[in-house]
C-alpha positions in Angstrom: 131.2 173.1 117.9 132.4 175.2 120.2 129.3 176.9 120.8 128.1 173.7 121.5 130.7 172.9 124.2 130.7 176.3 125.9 126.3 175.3 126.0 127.4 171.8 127.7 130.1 173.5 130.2 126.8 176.2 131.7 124.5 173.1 131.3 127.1 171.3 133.8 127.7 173.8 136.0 123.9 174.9 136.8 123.3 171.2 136.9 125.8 170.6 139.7 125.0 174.1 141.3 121.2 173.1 141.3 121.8 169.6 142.5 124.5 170.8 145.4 121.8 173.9 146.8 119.8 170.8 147.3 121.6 168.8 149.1 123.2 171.3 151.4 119.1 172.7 152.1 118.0 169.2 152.7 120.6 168.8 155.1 119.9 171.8 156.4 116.0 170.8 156.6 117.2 167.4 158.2 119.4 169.3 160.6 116.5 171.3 161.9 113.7 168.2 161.8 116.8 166.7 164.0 116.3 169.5 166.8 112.8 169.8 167.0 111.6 166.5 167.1 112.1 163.4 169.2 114.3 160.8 168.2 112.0 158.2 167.0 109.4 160.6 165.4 112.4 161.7 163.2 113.0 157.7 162.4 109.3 157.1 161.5 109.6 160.2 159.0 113.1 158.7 157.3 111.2 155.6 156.9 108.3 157.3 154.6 111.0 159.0 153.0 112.9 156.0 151.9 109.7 154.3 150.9 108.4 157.1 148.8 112.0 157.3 147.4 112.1 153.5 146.5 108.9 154.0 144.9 109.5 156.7 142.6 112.8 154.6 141.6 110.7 151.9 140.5 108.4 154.3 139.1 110.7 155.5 136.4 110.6 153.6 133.7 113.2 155.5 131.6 110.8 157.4 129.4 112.2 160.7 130.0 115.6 159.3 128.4 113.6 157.8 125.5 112.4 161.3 124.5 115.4 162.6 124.8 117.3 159.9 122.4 114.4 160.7 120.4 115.4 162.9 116.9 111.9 164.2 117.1 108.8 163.7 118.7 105.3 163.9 117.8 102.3 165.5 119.8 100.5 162.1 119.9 104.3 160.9 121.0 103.7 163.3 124.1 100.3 163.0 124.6 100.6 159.4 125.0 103.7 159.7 127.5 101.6 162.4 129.4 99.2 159.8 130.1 101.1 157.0 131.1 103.4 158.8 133.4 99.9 160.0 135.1 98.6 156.5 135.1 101.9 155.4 136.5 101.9 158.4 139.2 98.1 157.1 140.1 98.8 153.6 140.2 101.8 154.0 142.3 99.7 155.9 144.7 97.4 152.9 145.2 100.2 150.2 145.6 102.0 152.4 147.9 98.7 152.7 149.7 98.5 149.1 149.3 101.8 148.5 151.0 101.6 150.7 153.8 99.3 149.0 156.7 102.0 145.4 156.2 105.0 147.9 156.5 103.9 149.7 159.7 103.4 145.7 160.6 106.8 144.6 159.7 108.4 147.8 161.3 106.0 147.7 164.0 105.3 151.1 163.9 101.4 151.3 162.8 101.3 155.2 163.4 103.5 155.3 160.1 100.0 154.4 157.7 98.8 157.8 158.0 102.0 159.3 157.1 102.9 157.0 154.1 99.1 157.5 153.0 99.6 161.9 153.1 103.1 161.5 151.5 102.1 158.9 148.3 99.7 161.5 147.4 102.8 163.1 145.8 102.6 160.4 143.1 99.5 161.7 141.6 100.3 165.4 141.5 103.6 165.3 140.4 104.5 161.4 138.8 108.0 160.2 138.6 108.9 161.1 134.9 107.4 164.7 134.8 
């Protein structure tokens, strides 16, 4: 057991260590992006963030934590979850496709379209549960 607790203490620490480097580099990133670009330029480009960020919320549909809970898993098991986190990746590509022309509409901002379009390919290379 105490193996097991000394595993749990490194798992913590590179998890925290892994998910503070990333913050303080996208603020870094976002501090830079800040300085080199015009003030509304920088707004239309936190606006695709936060909608590709929504998205990829909705996107996950928990499936990593199933395998986890799982005792044991099967290769069909993982083949089949392969597959519907690339169909999920795909079809949030198209929706956020979909979505983007009546955003720039409701923001007002129709230069956005391409931008959204570039970013949701994203989905389909790397879905939200992989």
């Amino acid at each position: 057991m105490n193996d097991l607790k000394k595993l749990a203490i490194k798992g913590f620490g590179w998890t925290v260590l892994s998910a503070g480097s990333n913050a303080v580099l996208t603020f870094v990133v976002l501090i830079i992006m800040a300085k080199l670009i015009e003030p509304v330029e920088f707004g239309k480009r936190a606006l695709v963030v936060v909608l590709i960020g929504i998205t990829n919320i909705f996107g996950q549909f928990g499936i990593a934590q199933a395998i986890i809970q799982k005792d044991s898993i099967t290769k069909k098991e993982l083949d089949s979850i392969f597959w519907i986190n690339v169909i999920i990746g795909v079809a949030l590509f198209f929706l956020v496709n979909i979505v983007a022309k009546p955003i720039s509409i409701f923001y007002n901002q129709s230069d956005i379209v391409p931008l959204v379009r570039i970013a949701s390919i994203a989905f389909i290379f790397q879905p939200p549960n992989m």
